[in-house]
N, CA and C atoms as a LAMMPS dump frame, in Angstrom:
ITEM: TIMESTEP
0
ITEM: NUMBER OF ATOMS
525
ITEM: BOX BOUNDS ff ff ff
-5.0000000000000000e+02 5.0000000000000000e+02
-5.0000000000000000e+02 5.0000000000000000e+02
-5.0000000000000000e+02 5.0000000000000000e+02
ITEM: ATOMS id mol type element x y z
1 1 1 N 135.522 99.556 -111.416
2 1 2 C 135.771 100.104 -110.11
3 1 3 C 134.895 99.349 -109.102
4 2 1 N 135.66 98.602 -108.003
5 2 2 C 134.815 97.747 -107.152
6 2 3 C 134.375 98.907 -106.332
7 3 1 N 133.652 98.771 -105.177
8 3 2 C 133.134 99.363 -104.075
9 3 3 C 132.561 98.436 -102.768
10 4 1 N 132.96 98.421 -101.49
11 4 2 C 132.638 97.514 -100.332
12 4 3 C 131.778 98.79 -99.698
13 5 1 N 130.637 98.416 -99.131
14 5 2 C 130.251 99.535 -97.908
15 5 3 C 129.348 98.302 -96.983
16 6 1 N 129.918 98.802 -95.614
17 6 2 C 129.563 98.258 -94.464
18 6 3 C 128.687 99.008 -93.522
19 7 1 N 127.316 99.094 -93.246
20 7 2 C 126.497 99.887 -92.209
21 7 3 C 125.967 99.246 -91.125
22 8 1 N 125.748 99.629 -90.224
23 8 2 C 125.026 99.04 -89.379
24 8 3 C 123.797 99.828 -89.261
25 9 1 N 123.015 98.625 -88.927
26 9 2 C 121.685 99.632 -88.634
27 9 3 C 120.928 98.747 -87.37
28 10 1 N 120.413 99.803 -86.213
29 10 2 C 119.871 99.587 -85.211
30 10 3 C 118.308 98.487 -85.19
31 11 1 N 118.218 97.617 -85.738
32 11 2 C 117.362 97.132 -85.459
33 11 3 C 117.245 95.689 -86.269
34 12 1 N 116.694 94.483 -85.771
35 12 2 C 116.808 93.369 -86.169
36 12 3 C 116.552 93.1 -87.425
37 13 1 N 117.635 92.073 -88.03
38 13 2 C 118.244 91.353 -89.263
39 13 3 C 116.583 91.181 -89.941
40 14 1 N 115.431 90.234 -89.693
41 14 2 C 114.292 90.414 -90.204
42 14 3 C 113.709 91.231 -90.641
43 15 1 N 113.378 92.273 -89.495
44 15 2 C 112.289 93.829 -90.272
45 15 3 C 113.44 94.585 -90.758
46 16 1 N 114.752 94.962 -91.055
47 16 2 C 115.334 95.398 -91.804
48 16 3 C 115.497 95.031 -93.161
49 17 1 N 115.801 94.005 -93.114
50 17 2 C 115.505 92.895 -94.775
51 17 3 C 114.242 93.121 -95.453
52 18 1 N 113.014 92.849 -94.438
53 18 2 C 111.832 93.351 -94.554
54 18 3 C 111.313 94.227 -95.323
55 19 1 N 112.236 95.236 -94.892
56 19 2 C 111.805 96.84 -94.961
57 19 3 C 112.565 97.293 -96.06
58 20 1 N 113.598 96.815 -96.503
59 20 2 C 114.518 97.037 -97.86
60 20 3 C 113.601 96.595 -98.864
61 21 1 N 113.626 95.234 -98.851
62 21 2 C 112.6 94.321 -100.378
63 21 3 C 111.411 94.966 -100.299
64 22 1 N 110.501 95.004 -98.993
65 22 2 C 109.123 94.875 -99.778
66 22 3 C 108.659 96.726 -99.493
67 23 1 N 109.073 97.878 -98.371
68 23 2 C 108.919 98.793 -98.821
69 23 3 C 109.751 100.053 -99.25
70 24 1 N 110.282 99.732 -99.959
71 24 2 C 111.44 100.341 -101.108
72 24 3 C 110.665 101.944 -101.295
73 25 1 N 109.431 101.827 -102.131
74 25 2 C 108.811 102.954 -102.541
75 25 3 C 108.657 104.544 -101.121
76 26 1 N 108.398 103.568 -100.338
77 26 2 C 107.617 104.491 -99.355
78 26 3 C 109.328 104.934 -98.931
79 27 1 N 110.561 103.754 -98.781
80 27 2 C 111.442 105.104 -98.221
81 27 3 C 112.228 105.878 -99.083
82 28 1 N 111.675 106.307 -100.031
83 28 2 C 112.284 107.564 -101.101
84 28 3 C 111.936 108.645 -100.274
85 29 1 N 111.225 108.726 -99.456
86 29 2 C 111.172 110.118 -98.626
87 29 3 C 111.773 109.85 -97.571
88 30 1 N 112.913 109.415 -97.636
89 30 2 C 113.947 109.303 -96.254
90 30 3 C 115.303 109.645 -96.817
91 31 1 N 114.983 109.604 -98.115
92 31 2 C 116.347 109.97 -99.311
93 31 3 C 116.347 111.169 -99.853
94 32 1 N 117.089 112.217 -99.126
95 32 2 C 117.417 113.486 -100.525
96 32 3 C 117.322 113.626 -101.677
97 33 1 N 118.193 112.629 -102.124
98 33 2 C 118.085 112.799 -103.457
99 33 3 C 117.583 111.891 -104.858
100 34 1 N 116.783 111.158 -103.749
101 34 2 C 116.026 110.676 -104.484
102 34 3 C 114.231 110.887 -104.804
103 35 1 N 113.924 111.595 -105.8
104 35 2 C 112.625 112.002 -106.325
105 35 3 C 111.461 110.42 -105.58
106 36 1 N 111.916 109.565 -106.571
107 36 2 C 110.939 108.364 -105.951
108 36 3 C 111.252 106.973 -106.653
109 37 1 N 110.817 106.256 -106.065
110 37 2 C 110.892 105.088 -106.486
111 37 3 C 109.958 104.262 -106.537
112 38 1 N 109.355 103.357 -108.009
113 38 2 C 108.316 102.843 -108.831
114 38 3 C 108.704 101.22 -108.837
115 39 1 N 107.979 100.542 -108.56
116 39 2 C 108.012 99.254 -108.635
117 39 3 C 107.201 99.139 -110.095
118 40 1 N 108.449 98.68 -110.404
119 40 2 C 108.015 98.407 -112.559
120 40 3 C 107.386 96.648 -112.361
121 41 1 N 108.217 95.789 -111.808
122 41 2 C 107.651 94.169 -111.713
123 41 3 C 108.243 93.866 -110.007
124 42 1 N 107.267 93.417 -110.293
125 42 2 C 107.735 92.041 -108.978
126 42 3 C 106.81 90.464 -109.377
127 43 1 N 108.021 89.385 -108.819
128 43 2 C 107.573 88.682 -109.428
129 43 3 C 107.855 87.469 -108.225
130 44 1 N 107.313 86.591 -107.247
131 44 2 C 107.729 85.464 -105.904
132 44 3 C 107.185 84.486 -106.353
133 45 1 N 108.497 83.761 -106.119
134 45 2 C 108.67 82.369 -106.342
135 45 3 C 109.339 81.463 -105.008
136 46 1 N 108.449 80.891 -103.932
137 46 2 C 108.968 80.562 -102.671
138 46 3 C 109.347 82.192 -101.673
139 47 1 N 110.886 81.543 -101.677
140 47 2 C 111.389 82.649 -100.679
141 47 3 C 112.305 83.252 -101.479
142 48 1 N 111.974 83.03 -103.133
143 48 2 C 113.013 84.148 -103.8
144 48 3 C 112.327 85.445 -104.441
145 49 1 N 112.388 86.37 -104.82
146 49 2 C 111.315 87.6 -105.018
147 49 3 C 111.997 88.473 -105.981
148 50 1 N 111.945 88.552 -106.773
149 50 2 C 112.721 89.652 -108.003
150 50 3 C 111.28 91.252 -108.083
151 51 1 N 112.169 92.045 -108.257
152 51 2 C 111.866 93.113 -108.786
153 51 3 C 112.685 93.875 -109.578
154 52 1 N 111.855 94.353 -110.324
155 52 2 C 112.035 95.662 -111.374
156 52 3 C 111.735 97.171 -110.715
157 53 1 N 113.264 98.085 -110.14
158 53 2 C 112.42 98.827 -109.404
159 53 3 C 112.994 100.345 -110.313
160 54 1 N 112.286 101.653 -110.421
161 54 2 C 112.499 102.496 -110.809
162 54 3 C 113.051 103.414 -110.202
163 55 1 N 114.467 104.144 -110.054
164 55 2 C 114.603 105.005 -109.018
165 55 3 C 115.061 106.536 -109.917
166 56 1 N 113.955 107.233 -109.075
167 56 2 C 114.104 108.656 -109.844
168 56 3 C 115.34 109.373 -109.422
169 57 1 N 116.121 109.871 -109.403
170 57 2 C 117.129 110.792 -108.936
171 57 3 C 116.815 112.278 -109.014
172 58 1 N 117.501 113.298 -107.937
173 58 2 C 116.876 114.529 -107.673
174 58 3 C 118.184 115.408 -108.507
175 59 1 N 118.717 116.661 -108.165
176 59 2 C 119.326 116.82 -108.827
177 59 3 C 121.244 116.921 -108.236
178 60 1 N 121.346 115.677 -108.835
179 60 2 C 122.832 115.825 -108.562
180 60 3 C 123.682 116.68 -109.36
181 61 1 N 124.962 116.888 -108.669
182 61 2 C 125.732 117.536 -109.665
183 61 3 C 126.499 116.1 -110.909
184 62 1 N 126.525 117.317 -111.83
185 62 2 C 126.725 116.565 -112.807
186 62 3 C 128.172 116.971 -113.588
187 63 1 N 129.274 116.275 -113.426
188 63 2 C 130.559 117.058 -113.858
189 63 3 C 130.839 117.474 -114.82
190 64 1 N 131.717 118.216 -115.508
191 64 2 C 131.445 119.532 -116.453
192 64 3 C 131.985 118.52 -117.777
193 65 1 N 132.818 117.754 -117.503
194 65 2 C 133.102 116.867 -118.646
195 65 3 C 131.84 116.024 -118.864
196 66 1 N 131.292 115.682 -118.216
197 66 2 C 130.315 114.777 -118.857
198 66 3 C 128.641 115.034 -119.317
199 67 1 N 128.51 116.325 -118.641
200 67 2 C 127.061 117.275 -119.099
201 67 3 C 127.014 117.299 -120.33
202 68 1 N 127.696 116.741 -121.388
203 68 2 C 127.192 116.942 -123.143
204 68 3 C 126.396 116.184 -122.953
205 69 1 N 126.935 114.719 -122.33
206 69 2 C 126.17 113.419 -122.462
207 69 3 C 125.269 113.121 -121.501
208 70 1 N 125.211 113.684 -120.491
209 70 2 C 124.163 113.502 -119.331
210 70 3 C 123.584 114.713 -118.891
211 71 1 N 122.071 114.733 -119.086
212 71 2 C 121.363 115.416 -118.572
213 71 3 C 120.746 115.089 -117.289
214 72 1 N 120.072 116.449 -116.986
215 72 2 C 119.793 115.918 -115.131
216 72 3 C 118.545 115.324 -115.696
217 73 1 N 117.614 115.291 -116.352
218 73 2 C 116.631 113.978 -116.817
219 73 3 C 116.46 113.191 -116.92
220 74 1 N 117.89 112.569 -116.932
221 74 2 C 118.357 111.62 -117.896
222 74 3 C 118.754 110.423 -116.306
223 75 1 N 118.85 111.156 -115.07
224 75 2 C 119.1 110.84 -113.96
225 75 3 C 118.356 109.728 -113.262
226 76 1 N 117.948 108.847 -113.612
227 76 2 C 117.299 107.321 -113.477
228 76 3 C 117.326 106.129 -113.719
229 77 1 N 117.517 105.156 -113.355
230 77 2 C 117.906 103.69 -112.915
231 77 3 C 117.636 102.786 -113.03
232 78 1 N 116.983 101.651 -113.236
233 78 2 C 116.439 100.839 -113.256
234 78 3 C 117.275 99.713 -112.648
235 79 1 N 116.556 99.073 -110.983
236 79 2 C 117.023 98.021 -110.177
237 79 3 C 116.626 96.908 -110.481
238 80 1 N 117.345 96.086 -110.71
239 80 2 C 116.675 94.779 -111.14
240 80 3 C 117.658 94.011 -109.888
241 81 1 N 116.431 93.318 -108.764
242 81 2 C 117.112 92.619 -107.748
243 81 3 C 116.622 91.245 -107.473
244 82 1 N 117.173 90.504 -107.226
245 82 2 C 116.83 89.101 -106.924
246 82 3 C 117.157 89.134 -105.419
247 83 1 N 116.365 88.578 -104.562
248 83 2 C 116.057 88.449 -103.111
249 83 3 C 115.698 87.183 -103.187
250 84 1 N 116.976 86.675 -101.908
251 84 2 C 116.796 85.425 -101.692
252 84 3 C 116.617 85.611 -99.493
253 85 1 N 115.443 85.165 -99.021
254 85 2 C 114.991 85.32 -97.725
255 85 3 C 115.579 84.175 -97.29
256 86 1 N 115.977 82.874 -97.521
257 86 2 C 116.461 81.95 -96.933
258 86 3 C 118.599 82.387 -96.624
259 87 1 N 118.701 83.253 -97.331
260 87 2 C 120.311 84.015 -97.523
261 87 3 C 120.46 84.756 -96.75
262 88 1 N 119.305 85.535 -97.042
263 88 2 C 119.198 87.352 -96.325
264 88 3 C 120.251 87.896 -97.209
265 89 1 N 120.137 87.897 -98.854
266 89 2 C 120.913 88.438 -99.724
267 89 3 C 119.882 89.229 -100.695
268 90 1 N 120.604 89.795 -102.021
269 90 2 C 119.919 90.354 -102.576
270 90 3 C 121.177 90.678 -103.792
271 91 1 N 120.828 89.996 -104.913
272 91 2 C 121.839 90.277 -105.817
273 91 3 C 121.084 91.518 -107.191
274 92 1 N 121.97 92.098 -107.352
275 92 2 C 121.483 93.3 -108.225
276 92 3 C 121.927 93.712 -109.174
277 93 1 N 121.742 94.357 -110.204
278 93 2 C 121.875 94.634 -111.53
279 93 3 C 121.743 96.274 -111.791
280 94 1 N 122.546 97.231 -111.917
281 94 2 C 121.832 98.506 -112.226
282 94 3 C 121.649 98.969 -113.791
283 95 1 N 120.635 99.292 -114.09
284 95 2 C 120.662 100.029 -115.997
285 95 3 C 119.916 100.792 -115.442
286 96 1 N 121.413 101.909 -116.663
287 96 2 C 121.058 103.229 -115.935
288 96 3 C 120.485 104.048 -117.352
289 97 1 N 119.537 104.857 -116.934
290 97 2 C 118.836 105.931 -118.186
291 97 3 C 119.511 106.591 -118.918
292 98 1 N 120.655 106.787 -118.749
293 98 2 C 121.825 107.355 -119.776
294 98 3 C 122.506 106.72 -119.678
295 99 1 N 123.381 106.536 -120.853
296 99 2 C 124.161 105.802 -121.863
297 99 3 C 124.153 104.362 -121.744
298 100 1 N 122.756 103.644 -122.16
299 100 2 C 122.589 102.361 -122.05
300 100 3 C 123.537 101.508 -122.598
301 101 1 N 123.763 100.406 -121.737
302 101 2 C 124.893 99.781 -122.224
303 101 3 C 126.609 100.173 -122.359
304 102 1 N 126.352 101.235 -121.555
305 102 2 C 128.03 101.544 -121.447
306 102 3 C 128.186 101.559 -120.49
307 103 1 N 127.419 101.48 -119.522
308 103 2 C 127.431 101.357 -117.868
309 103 3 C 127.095 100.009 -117.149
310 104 1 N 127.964 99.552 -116.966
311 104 2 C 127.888 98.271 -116.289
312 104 3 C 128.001 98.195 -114.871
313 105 1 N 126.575 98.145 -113.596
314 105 2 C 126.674 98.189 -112.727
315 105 3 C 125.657 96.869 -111.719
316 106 1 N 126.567 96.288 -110.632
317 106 2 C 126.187 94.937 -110.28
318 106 3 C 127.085 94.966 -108.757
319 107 1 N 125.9 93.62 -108.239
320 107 2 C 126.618 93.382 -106.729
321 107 3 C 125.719 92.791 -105.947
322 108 1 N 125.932 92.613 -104.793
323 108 2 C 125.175 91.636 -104.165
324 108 3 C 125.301 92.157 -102.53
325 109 1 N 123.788 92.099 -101.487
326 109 2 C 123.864 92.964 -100.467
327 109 3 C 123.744 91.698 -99.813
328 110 1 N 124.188 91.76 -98.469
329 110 2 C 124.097 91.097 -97.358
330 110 3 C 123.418 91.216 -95.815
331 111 1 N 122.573 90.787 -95.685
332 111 2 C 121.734 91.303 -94.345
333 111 3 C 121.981 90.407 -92.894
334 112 1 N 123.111 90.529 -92.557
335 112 2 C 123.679 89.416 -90.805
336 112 3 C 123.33 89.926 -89.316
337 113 1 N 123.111 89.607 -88.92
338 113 2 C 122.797 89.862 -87.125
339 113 3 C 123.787 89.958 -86.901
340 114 1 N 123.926 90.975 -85.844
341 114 2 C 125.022 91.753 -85.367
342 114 3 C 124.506 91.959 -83.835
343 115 1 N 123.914 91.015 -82.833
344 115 2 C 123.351 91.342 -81.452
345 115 3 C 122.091 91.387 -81.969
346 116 1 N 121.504 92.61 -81.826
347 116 2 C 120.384 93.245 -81.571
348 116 3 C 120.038 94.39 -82.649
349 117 1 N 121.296 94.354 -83.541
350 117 2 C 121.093 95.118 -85.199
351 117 3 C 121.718 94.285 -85.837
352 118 1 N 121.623 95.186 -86.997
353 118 2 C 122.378 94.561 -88.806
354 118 3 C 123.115 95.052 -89.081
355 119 1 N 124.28 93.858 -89.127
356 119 2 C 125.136 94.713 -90.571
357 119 3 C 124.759 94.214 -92.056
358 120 1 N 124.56 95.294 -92.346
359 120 2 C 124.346 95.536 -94.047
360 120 3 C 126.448 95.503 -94.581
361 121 1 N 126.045 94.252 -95.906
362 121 2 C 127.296 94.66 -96.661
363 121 3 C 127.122 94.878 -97.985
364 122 1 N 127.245 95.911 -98.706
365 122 2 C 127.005 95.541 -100.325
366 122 3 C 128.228 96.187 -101.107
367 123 1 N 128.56 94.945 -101.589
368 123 2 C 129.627 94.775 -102.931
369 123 3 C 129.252 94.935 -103.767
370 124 1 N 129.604 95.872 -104.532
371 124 2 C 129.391 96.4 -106.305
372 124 3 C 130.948 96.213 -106.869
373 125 1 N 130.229 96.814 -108.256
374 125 2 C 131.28 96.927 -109.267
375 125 3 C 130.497 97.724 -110.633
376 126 1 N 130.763 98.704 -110.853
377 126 2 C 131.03 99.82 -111.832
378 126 3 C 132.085 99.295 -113.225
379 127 1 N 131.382 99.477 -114.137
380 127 2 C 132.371 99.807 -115.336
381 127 3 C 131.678 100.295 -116.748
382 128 1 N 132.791 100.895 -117.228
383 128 2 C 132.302 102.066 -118.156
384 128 3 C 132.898 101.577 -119.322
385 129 1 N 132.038 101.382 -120.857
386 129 2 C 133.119 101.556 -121.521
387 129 3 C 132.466 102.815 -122.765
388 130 1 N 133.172 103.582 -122.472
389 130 2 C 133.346 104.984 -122.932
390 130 3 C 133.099 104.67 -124.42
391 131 1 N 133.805 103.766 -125.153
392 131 2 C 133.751 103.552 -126.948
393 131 3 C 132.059 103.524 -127.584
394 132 1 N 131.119 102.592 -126.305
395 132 2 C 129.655 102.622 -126.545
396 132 3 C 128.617 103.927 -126.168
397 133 1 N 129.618 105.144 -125.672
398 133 2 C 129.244 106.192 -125.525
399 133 3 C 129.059 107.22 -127.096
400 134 1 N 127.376 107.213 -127.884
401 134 2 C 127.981 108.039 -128.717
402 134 3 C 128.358 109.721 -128.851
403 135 1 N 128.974 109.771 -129.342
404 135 2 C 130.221 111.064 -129.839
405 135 3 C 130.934 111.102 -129.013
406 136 1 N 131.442 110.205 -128.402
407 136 2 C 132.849 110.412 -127.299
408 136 3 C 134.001 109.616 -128.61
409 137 1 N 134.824 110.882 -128.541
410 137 2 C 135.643 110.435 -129.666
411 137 3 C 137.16 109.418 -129.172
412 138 1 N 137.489 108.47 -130.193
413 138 2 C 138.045 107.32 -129.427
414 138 3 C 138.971 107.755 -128.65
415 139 1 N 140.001 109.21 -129.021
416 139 2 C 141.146 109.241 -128.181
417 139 3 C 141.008 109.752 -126.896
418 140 1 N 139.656 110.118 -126.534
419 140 2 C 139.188 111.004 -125.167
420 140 3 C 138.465 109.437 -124.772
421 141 1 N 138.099 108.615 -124.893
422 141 2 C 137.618 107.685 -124.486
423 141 3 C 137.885 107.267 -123.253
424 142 1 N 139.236 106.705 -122.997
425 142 2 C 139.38 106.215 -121.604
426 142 3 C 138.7 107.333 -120.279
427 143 1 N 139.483 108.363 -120.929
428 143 2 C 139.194 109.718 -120.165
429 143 3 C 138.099 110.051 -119.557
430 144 1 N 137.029 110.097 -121.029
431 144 2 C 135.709 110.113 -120.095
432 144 3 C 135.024 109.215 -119.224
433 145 1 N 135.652 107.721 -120.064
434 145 2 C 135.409 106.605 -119.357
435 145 3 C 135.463 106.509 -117.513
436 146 1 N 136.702 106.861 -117.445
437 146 2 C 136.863 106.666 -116.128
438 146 3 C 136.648 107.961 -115.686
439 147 1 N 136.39 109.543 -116.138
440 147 2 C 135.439 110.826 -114.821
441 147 3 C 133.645 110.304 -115.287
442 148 1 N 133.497 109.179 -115.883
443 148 2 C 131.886 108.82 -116.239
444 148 3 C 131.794 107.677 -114.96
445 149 1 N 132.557 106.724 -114.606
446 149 2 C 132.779 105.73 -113.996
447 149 3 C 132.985 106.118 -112.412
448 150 1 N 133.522 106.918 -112.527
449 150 2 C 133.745 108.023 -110.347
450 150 3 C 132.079 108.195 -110.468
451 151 1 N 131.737 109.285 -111.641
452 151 2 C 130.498 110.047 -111.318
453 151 3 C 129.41 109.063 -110.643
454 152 1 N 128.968 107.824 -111.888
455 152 2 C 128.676 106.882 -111.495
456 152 3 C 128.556 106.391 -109.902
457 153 1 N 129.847 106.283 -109.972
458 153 2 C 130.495 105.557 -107.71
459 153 3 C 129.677 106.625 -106.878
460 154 1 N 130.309 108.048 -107.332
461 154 2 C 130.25 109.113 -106.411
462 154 3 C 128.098 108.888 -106.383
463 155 1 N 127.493 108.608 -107.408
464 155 2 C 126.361 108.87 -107.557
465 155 3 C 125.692 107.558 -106.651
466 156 1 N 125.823 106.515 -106.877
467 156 2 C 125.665 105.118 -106.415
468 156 3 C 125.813 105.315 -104.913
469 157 1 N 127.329 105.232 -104.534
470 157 2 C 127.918 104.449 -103.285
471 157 3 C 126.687 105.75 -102.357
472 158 1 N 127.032 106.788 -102.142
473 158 2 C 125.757 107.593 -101.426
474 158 3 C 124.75 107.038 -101.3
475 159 1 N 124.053 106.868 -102.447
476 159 2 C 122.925 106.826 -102.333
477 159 3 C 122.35 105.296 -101.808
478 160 1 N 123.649 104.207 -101.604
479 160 2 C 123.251 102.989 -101.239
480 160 3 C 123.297 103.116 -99.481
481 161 1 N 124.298 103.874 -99.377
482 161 2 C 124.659 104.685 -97.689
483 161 3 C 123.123 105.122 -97.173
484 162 1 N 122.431 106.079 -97.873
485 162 2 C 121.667 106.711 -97.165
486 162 3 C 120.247 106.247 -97.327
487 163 1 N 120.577 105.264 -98.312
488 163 2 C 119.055 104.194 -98.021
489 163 3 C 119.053 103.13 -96.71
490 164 1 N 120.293 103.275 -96.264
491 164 2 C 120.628 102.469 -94.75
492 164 3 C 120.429 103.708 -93.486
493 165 1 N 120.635 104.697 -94.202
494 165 2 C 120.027 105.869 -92.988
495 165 3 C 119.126 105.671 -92.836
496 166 1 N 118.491 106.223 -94.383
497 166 2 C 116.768 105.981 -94.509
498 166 3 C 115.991 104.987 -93.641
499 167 1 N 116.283 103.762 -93.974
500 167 2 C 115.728 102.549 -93.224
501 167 3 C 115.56 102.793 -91.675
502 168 1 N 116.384 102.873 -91.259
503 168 2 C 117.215 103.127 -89.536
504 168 3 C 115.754 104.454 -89.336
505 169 1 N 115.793 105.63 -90.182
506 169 2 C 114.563 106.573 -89.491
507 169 3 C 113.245 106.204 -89.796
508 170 1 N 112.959 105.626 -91.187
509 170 2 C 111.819 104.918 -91.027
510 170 3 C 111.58 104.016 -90.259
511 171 1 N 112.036 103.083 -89.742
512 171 2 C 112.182 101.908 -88.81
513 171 3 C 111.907 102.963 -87.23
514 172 1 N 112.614 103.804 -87.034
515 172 2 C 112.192 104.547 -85.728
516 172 3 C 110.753 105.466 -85.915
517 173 1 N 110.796 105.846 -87.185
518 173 2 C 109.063 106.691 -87.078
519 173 3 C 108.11 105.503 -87.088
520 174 1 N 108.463 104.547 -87.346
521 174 2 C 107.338 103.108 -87.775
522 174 3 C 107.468 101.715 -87.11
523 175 1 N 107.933 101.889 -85.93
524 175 2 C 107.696 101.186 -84.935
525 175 3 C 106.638 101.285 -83.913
């Protein structure tokens, strides 16, 4: 399942880029539903910068088909992003704390001047394969596959939305 989301946010292409890569942690309190977020590695090389980032999740709903296999504990992430400052990109990788390896999530963000703000673009892609899920039995497979694969979107695409809110009010309390 692909996903496009387009935001704008009020304030210049630099300290927005800025403010995504290097303070990630501090805007988990601009996010609902997100508990917090842990910088596991970082690692700069020139103007390219990888991290390992941890993102806690608060409590989402969790759909009734898939609560055998997912607990709200179980609700955490691991970002693995490559930042390139000469691009104003940021390509990404998600592994997620439940059902490793059956969740395949990836994409790449874009940071452009737009006047006097940014548009933010980030392209993902989601995919599930239900068979590496264990006790999902093969003939329910697709099934769960794809209400595991929405949950996923429904869980993601938000939460990539309102880290562009986030930014936009931190950026106004921290100017």
């Amino acid at each position: 399942m692909k996903f496009t989301i387009r935001d704008t946010i009020p304030f210049p292409r630099e300290r927005v880029y800025a403010t995504q890569r290097d303070r990630l942690p501090e805007l988990a309190a601009y996010l609902n539903d997100i508990k917090e977020i842990v910088v596991k590695e970082k690692k700069e090389d020139g103007h390219i910068v990888r991290f390992v980032n941890e993102w806690r999740a608060g409590g989402a709903d969790i759909p009734a088909l898939a609560r055998s296999f997912i607990k709200p504990e179980m609700l955490k992430w691991l970002d693995h992003a490559t930042w390139d400052a000469n691009a104003n990109t940021c390509e990404w990788r998600t592994e997620l704390g439940f059902l490793p390896g059956a969740i395949n999530a990836r994409g790449k963000n874009q940071w452009k001047e737009d006047g006097n703000q940014t548009l933010v673009i980030i392209e993902g892609e989601i995919t599930v394969d239900a068979k590496k899920i264990p006790g999902v039995p093969g003939l329910m497979a697709g099934k769960i596959g794809e209400t595991i694969e929405k949950f996923v979107v429904n869980l993601i695409e938000p939460n990539l939305k309102k880290t562009n809110q986030g930014v936009t009010r931190f950026l106004k309390e921290n100017s």
